[in-house]
LUMFIVO-968454 format. One record per residue (C-alpha): residue number from 1; x, y, z. Coordinates in steps of 0.5 Angstrom, whole numbers. Example, Ala and Ser with C-alpha at 12.3 -4.5 7.8 and 13.67 -1.06 7.14 Angstrom:
BEGIN
<node><seq>1</seq><xx>25</xx><yy>-9</yy><zz>16</zz></node>
<node><seq>2</seq><xx>27</xx><yy>-2</yy><zz>14</zz></node>
% end
This chain:
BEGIN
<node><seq>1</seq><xx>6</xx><yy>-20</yy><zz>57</zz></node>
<node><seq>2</seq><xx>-1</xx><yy>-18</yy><zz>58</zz></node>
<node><seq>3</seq><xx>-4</xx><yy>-12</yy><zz>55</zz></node>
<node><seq>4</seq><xx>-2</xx><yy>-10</yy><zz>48</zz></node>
<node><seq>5</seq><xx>-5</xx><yy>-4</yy><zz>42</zz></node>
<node><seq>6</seq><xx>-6</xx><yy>-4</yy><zz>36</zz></node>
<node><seq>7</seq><xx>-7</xx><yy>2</yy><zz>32</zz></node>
<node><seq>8</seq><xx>-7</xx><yy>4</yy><zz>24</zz></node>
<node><seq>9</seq><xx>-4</xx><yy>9</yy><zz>21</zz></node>
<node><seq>10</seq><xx>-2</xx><yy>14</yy><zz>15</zz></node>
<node><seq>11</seq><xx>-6</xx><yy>12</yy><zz>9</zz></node>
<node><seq>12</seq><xx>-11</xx><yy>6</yy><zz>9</zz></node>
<node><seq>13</seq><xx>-11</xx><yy>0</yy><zz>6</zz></node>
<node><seq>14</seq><xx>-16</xx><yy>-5</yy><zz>3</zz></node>
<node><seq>15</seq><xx>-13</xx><yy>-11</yy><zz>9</zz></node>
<node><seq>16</seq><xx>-12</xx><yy>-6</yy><zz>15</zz></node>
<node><seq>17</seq><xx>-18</xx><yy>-10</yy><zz>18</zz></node>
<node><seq>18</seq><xx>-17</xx><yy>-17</yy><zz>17</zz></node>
<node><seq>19</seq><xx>-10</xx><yy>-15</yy><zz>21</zz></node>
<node><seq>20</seq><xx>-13</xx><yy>-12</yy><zz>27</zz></node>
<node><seq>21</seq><xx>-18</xx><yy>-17</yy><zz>27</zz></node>
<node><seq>22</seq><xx>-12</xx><yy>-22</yy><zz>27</zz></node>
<node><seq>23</seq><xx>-8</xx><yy>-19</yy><zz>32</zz></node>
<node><seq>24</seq><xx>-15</xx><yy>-18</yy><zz>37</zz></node>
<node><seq>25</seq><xx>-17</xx><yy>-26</yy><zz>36</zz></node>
<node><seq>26</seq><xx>-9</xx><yy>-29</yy><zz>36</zz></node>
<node><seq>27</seq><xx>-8</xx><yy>-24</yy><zz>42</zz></node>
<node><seq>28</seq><xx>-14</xx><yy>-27</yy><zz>46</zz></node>
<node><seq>29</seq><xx>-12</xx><yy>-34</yy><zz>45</zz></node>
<node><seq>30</seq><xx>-6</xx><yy>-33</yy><zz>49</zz></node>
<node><seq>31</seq><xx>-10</xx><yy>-29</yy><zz>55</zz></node>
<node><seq>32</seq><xx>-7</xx><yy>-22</yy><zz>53</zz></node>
<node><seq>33</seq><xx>-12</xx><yy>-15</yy><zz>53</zz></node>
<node><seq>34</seq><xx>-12</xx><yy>-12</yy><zz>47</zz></node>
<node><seq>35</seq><xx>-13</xx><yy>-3</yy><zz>46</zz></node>
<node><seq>36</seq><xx>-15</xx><yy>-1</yy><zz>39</zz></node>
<node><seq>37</seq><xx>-12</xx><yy>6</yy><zz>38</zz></node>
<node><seq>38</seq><xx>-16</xx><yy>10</yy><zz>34</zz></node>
<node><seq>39</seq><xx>-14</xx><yy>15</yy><zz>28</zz></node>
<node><seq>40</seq><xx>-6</xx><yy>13</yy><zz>28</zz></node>
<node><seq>41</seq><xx>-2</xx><yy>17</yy><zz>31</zz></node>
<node><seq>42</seq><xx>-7</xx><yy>23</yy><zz>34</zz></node>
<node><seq>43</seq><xx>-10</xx><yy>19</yy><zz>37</zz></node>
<node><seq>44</seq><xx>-5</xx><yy>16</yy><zz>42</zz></node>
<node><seq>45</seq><xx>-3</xx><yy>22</yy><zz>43</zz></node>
<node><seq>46</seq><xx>-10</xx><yy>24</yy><zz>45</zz></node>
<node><seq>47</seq><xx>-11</xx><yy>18</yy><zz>49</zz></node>
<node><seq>48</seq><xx>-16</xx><yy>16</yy><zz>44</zz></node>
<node><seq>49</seq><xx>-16</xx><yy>8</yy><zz>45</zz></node>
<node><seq>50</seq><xx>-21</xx><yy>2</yy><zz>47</zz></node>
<node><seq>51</seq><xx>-20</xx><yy>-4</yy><zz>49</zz></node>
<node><seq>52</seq><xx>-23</xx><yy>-9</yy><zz>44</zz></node>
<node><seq>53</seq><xx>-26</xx><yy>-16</yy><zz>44</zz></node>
<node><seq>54</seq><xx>-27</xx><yy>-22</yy><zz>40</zz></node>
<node><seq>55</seq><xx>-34</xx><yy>-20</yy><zz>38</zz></node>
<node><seq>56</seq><xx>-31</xx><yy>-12</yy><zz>37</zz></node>
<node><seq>57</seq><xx>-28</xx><yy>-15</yy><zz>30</zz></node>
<node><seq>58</seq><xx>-33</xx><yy>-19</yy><zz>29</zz></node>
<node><seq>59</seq><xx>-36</xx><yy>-18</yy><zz>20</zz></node>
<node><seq>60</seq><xx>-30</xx><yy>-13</yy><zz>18</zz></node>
<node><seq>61</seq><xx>-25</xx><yy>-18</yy><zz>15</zz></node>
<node><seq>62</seq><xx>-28</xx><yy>-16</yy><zz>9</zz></node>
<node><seq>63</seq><xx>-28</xx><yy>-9</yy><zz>9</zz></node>
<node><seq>64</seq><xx>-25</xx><yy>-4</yy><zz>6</zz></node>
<node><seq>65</seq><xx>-21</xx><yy>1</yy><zz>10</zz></node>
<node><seq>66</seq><xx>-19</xx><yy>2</yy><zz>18</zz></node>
<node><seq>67</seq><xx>-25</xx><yy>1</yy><zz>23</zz></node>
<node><seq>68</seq><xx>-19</xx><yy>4</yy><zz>28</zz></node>
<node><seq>69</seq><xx>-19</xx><yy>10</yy><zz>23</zz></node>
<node><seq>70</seq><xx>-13</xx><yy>13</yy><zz>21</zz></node>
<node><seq>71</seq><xx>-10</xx><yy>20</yy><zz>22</zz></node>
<node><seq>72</seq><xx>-3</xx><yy>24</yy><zz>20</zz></node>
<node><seq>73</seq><xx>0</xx><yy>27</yy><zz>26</zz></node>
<node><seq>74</seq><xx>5</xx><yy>34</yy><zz>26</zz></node>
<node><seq>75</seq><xx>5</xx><yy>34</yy><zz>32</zz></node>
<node><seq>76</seq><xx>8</xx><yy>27</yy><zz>33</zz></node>
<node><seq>77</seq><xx>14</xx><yy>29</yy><zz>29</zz></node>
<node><seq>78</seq><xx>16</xx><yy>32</yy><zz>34</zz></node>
<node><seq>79</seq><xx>20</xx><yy>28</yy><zz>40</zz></node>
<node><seq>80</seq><xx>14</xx><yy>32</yy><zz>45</zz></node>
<node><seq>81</seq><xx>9</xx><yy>29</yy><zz>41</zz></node>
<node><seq>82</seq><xx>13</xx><yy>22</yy><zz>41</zz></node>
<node><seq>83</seq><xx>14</xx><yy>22</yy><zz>48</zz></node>
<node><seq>84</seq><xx>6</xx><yy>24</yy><zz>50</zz></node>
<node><seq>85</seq><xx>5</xx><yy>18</yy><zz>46</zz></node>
<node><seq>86</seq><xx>9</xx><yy>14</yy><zz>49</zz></node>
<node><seq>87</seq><xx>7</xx><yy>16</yy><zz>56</zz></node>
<node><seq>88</seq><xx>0</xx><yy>15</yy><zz>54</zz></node>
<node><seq>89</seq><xx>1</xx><yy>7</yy><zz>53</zz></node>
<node><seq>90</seq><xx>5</xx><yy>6</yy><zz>59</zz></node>
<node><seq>91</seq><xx>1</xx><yy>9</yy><zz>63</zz></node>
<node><seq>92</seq><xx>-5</xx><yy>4</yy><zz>60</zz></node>
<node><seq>93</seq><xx>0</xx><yy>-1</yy><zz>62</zz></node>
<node><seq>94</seq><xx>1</xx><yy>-3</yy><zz>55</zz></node>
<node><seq>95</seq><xx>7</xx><yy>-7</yy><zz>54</zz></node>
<node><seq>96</seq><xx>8</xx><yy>-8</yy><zz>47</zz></node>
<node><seq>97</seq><xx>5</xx><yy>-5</yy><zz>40</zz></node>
<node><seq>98</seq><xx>3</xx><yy>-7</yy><zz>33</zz></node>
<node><seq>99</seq><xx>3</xx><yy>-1</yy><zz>28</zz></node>
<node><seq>100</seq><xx>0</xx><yy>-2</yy><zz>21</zz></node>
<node><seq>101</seq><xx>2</xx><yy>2</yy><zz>16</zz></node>
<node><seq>102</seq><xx>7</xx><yy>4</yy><zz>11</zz></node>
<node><seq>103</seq><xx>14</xx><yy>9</yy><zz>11</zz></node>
<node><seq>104</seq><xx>12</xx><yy>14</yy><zz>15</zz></node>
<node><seq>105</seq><xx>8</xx><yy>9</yy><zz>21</zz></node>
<node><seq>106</seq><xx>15</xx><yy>5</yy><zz>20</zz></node>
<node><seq>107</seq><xx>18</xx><yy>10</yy><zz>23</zz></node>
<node><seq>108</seq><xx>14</xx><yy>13</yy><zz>28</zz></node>
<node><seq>109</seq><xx>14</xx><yy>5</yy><zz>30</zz></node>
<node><seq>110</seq><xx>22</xx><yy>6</yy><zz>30</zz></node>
<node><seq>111</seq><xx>22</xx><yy>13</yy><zz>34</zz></node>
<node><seq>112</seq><xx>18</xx><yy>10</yy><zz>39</zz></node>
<node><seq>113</seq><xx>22</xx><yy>3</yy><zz>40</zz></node>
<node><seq>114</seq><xx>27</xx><yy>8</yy><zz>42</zz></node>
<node><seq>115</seq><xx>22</xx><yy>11</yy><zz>48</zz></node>
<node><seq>116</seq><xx>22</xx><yy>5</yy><zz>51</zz></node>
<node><seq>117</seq><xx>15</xx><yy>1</yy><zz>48</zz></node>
<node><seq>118</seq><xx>16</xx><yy>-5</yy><zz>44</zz></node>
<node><seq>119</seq><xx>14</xx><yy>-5</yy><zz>37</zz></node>
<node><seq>120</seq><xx>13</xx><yy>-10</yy><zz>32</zz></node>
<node><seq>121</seq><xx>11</xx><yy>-7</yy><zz>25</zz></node>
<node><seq>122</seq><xx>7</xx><yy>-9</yy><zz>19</zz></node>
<node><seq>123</seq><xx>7</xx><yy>-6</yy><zz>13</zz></node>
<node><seq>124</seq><xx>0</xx><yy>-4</yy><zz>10</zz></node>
<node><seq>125</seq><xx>1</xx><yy>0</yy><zz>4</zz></node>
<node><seq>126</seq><xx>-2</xx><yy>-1</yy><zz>-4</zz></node>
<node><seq>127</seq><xx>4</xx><yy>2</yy><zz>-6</zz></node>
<node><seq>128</seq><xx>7</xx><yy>-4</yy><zz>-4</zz></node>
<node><seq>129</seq><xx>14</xx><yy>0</yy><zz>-3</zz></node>
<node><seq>130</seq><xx>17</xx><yy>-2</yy><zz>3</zz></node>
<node><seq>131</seq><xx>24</xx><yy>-6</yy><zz>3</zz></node>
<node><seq>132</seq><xx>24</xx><yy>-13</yy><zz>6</zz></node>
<node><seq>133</seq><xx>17</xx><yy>-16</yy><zz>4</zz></node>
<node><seq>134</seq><xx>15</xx><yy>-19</yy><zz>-3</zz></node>
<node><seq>135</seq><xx>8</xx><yy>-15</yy><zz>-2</zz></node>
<node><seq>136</seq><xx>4</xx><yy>-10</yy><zz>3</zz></node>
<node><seq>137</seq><xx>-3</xx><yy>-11</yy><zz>5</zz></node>
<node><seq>138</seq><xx>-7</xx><yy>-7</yy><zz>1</zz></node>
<node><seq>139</seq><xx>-3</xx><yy>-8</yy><zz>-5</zz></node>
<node><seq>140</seq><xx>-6</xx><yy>-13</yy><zz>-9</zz></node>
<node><seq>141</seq><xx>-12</xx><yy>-10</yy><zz>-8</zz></node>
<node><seq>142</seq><xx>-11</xx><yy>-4</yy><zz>-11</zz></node>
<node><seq>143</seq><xx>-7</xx><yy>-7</yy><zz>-17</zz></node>
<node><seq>144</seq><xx>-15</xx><yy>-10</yy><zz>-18</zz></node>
<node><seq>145</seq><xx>-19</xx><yy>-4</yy><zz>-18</zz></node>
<node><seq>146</seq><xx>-13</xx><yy>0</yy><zz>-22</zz></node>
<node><seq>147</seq><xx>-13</xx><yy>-7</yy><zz>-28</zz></node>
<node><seq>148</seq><xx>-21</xx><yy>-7</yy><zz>-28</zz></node>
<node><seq>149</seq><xx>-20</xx><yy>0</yy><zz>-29</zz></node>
<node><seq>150</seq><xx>-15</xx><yy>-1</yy><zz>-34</zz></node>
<node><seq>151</seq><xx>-20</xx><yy>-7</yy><zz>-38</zz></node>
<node><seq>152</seq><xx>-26</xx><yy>-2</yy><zz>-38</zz></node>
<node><seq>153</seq><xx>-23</xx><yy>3</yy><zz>-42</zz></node>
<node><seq>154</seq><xx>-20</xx><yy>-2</yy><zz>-47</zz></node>
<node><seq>155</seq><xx>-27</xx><yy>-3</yy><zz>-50</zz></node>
<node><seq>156</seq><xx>-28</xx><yy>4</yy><zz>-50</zz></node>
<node><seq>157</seq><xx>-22</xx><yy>5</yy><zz>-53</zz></node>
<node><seq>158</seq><xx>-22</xx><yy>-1</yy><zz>-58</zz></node>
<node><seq>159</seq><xx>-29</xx><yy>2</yy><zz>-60</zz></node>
<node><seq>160</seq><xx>-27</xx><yy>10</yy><zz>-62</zz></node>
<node><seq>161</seq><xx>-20</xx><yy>7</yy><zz>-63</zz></node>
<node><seq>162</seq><xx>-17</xx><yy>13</yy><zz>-58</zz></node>
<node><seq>163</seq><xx>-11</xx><yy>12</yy><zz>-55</zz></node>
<node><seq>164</seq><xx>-12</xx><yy>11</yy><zz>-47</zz></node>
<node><seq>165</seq><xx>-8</xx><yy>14</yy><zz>-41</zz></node>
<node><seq>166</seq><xx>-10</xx><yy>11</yy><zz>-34</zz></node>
<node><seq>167</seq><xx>-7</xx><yy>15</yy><zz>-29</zz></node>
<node><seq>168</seq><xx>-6</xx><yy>11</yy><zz>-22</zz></node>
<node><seq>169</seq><xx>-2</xx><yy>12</yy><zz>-16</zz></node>
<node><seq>170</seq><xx>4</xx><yy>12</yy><zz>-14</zz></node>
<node><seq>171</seq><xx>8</xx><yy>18</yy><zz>-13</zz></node>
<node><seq>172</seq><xx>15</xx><yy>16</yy><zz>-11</zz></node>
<node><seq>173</seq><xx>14</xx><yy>8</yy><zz>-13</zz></node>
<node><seq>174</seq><xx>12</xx><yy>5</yy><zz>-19</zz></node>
<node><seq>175</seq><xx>9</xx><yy>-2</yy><zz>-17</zz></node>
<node><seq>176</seq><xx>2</xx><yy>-1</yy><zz>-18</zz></node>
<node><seq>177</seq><xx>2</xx><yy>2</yy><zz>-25</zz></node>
<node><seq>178</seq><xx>7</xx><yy>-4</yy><zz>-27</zz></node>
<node><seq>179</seq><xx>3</xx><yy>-9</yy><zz>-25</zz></node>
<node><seq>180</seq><xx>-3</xx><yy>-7</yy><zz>-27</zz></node>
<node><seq>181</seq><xx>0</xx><yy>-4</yy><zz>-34</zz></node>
<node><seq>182</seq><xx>4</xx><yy>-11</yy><zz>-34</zz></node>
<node><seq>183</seq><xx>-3</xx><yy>-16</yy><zz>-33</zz></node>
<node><seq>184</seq><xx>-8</xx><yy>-11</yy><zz>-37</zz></node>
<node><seq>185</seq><xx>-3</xx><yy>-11</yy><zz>-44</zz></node>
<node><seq>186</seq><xx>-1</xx><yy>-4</yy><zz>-44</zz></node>
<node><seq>187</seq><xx>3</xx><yy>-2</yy><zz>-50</zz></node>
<node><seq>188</seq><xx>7</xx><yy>4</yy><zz>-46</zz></node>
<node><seq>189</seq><xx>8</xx><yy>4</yy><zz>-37</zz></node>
<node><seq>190</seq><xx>11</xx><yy>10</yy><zz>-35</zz></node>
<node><seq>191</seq><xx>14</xx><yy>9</yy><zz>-28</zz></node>
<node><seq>192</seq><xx>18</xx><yy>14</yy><zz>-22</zz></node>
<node><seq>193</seq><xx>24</xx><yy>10</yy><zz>-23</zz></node>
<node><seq>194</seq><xx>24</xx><yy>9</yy><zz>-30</zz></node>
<node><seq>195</seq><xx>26</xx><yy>16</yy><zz>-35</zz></node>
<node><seq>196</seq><xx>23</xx><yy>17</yy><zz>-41</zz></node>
<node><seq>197</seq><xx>22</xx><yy>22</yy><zz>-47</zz></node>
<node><seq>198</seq><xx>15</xx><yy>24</yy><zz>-50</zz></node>
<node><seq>199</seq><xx>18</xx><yy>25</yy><zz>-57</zz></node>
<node><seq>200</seq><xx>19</xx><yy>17</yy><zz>-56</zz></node>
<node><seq>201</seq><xx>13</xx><yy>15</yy><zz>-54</zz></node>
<node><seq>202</seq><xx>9</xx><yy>19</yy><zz>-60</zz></node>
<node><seq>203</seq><xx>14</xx><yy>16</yy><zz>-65</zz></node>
<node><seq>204</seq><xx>12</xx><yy>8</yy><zz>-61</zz></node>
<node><seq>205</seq><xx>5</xx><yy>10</yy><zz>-62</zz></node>
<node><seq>206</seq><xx>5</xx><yy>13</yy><zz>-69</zz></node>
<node><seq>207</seq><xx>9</xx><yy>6</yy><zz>-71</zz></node>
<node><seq>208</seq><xx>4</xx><yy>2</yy><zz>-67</zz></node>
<node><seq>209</seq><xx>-2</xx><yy>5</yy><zz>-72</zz></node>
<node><seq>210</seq><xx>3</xx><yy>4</yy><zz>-78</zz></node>
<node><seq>211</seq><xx>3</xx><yy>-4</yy><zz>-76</zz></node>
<node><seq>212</seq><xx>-4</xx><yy>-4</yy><zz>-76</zz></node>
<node><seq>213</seq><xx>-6</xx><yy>-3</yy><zz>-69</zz></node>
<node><seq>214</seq><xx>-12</xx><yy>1</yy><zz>-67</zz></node>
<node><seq>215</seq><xx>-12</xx><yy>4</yy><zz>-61</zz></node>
<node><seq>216</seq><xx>-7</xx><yy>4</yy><zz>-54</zz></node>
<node><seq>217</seq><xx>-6</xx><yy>4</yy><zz>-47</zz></node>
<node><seq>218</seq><xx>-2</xx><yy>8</yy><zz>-44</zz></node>
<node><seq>219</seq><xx>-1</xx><yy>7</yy><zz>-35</zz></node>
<node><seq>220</seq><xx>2</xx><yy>12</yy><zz>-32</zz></node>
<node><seq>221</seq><xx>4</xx><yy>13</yy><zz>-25</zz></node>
<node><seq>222</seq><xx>3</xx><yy>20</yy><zz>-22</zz></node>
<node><seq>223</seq><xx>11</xx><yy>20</yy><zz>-19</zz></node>
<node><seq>224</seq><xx>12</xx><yy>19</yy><zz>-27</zz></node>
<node><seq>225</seq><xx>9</xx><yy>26</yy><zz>-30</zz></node>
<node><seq>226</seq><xx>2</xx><yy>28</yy><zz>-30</zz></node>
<node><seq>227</seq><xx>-3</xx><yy>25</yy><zz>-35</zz></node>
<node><seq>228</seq><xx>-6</xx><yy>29</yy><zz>-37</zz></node>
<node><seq>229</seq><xx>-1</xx><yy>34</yy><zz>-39</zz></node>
<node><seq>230</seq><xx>2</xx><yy>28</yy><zz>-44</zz></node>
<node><seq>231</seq><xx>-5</xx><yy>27</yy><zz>-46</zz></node>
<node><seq>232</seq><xx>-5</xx><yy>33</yy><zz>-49</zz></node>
<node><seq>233</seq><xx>2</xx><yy>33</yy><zz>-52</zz></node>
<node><seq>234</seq><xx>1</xx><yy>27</yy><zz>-55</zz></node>
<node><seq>235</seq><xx>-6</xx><yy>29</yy><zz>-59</zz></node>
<node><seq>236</seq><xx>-2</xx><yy>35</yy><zz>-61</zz></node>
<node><seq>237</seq><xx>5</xx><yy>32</yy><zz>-63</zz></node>
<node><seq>238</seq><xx>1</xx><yy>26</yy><zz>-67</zz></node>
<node><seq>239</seq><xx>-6</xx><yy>27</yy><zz>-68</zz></node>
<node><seq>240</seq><xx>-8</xx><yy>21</yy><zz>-65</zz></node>
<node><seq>241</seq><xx>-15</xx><yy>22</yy><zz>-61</zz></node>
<node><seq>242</seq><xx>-13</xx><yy>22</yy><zz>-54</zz></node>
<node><seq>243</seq><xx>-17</xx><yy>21</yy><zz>-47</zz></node>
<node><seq>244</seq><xx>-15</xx><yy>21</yy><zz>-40</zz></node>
<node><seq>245</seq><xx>-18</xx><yy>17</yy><zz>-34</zz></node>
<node><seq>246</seq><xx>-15</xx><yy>19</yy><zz>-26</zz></node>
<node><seq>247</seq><xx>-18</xx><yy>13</yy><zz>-23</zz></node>
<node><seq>248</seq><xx>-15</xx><yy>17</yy><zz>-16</zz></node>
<node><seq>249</seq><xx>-17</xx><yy>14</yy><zz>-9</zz></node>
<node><seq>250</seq><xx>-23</xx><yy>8</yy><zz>-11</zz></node>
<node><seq>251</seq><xx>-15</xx><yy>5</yy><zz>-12</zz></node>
<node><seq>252</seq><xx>-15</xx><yy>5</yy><zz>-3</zz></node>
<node><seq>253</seq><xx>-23</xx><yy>3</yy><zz>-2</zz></node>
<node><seq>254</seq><xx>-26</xx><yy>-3</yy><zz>-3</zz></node>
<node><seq>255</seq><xx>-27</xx><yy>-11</yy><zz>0</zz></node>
<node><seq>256</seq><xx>-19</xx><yy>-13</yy><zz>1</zz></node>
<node><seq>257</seq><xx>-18</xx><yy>-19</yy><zz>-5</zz></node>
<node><seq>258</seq><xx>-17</xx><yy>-26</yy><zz>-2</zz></node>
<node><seq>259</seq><xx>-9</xx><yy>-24</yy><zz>-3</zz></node>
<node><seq>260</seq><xx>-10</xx><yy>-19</yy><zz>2</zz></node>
<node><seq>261</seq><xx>-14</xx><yy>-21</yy><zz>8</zz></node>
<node><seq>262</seq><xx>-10</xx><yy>-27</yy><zz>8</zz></node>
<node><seq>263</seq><xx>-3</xx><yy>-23</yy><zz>8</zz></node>
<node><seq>264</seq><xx>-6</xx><yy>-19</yy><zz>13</zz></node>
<node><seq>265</seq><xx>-9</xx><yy>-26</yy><zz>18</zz></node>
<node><seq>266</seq><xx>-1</xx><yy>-30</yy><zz>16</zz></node>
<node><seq>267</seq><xx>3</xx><yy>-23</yy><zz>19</zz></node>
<node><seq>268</seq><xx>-2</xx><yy>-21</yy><zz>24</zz></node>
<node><seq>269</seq><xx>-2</xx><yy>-28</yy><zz>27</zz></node>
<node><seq>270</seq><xx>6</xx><yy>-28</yy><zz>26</zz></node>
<node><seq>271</seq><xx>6</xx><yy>-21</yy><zz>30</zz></node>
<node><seq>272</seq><xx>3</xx><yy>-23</yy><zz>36</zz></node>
<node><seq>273</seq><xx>7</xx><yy>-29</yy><zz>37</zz></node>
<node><seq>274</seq><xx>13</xx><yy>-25</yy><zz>36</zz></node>
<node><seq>275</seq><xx>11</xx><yy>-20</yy><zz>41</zz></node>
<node><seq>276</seq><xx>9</xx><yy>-26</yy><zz>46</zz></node>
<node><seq>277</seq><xx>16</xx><yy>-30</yy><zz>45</zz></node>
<node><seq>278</seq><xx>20</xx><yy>-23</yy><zz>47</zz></node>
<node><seq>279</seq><xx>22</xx><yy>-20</yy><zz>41</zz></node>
<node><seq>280</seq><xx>21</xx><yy>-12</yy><zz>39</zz></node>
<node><seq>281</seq><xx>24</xx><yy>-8</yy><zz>33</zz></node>
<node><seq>282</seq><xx>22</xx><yy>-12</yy><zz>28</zz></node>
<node><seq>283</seq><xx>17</xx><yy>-11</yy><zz>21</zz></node>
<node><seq>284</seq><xx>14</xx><yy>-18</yy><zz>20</zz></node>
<node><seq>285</seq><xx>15</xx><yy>-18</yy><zz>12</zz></node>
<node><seq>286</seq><xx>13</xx><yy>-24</yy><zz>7</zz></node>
<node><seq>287</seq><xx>19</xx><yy>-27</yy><zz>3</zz></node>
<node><seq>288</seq><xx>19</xx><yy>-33</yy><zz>-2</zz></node>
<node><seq>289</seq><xx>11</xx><yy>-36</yy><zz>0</zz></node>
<node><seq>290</seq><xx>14</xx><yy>-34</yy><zz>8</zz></node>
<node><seq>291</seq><xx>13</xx><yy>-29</yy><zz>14</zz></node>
<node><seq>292</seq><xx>19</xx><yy>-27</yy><zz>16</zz></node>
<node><seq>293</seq><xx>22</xx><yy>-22</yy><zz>21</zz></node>
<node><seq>294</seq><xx>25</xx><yy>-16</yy><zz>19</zz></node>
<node><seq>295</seq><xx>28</xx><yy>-11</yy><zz>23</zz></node>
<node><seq>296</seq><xx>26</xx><yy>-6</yy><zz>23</zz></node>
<node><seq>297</seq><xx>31</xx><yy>0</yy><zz>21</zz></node>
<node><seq>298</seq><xx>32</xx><yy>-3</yy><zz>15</zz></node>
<node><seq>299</seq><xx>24</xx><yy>-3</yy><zz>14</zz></node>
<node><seq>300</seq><xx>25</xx><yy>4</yy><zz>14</zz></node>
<node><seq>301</seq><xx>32</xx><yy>5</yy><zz>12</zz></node>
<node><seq>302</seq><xx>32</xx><yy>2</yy><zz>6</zz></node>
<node><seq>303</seq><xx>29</xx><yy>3</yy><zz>-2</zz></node>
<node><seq>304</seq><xx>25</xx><yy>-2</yy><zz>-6</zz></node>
<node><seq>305</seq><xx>26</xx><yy>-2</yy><zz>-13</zz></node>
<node><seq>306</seq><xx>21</xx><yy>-5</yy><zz>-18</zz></node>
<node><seq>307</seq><xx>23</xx><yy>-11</yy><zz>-21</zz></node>
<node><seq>308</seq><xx>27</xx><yy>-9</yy><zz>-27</zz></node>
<node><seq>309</seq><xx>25</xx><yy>-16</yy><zz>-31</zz></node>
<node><seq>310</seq><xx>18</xx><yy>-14</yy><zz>-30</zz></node>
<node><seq>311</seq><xx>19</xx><yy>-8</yy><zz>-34</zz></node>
<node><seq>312</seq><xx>22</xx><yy>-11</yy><zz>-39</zz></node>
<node><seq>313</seq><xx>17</xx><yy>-17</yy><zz>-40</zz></node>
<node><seq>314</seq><xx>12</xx><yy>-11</yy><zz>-40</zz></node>
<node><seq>315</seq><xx>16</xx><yy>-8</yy><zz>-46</zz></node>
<node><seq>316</seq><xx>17</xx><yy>-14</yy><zz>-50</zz></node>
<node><seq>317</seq><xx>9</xx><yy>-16</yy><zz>-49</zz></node>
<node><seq>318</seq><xx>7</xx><yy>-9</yy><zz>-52</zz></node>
<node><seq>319</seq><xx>10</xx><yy>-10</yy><zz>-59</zz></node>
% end
């Protein structure tokens, strides 16, 4: 193999630099050309690539976000679009591709493995939703930002003795609020995974107050519900004084932790190697402290659950 890309696509995510850094500098000790594909998608069907050297990824291991950028692609959707995309690589002499990214680059990187380019996928998401690894990129850095959060506006809680409702991301997918709810002593996780009743959560908090506690802390994923509109139930229904923060996107921005850029190096690092040693269709993933390959149907076809034991810990540990 001489010529490989790498590209990144769909949502950005805090370790997105470290992999492509990896990927360029592992790529190189093995004498193989590398071509950055700027803005996802897009941009492969824009032909809009550079070819990168050592000194391209040098200084953004620790930065936030993708120096490659990112887009969404309609017209990618479409077998025209991925056929473009895929002539444009083959006619870079490209002969295999790393994609950084979550579901929906997953499987563009599955449809395009099906036009003849050879893929190896890494799944870089702070949703940390995609089957077949224990964490995505960017991942625990999003839980950090999401935990600061929630450690901050506990002293503001504690001091007006206020019941706080923190609203992160995760539509689909419950990771982050658990996680972060879970490590910053929430009393109360609502998640898209897990039903539940606003009448029960009222009742838990007024006998929260009754046991003498003074204030709480409600993480809500925004796939559970809107925040707000609980917010405002809870204040009607029990009296309670309530707040909302929305902490959004800061949750994808910001330096990637040591977790992550040391995930995004091991799986990048394992990519290339797959690549060199003749195997496609693949999602590097990491299981039990490992890299592991994945294929990459089953990356994409194939649902994450959260760790009901965590779920039940968080509720034990809120009494």
């Amino acid at each position: 193999m001489k010529k490989i890309a790498v590209i990144t696509s769909g949502g950005d995510c805090p370790g997105m630099n470290a992999a492509i850094r990896a990927v360029v500098r592992v790529a190189l000790t093995y004498g193989i050309e590398v071509w950055g594909i700027r803005n996802g998608y897009a941009g492969m069907i824009a032909d809009d690539m550079t070819k990168l050297d050592s000194r391209s990824v040098g200084d953004i291991i620790q930065k936030g976000g993708t120096f490659l950028g990112t887009a969404r692609s309609e017209e990618f959707r479409t077998l025209k679009g991925q056929q473009k995309a895929a002539d444009n690589l083959q006619a870079h002499g490209i002969e295999g591709l790393v994609v950084i990214g979550g579901d929906g680059s997953l499987t563009g990187a599955k449809q395009l493995s099906g036009l003849g380019i050879k893929i190896i996928g890494l799944p870089g998401t702070i949703d940390n939703d995609i089957w077949g690894t224990d964490y995505t990129i960017g991942f625990d850095t999003a839980v950090n930002t999401a935990l600061d959060a929630i450690n901050k506006l506990r002293d503001t809680a504690s001091a007006h003795g206020r019941v706080m409702l923190v609203e992160v991301m995760g539509r689909a997918c419950g990771w982050i609020a658990l996680t972060a709810g879970l490590a910053g002593g929430a009393e109360i996780i609502l998640v898209p995974e897990q039903p539940f009743s606003s009448d029960n959560i009222c009742k838990k908090l007024v006998e929260s107050r009754s046991k003498g506690k003074k204030y709480s802390i409600i993480v809500v994923a925004e796939g559970a519900g809107s925040a707000m509109e609980l917010g405002k139930y809870i204040s009607a229904k029990t009296g309670l004084e309530t707040r909302v923060s929305v902490i959004g996107h800061i949750q994808r921005g910001g330096a990637p932790t040591v977790a992550d850029r040391l995930l995004a190096s091991r799986l990048a690092e394992r990519a290339v190697r797959a690549l060199v040693e003749g195997r496609s269709d693949i999602m590097i993933g990491y299981k039990n402290n490992q890299c592991v390959e994945v294929p990459i149907t089953d990356a994409v076809g194939k649902k994450k659950d959260i760790d009901p034991e965590l779920y039940r810990l968080a509720d034990v540990l809120s009494q």
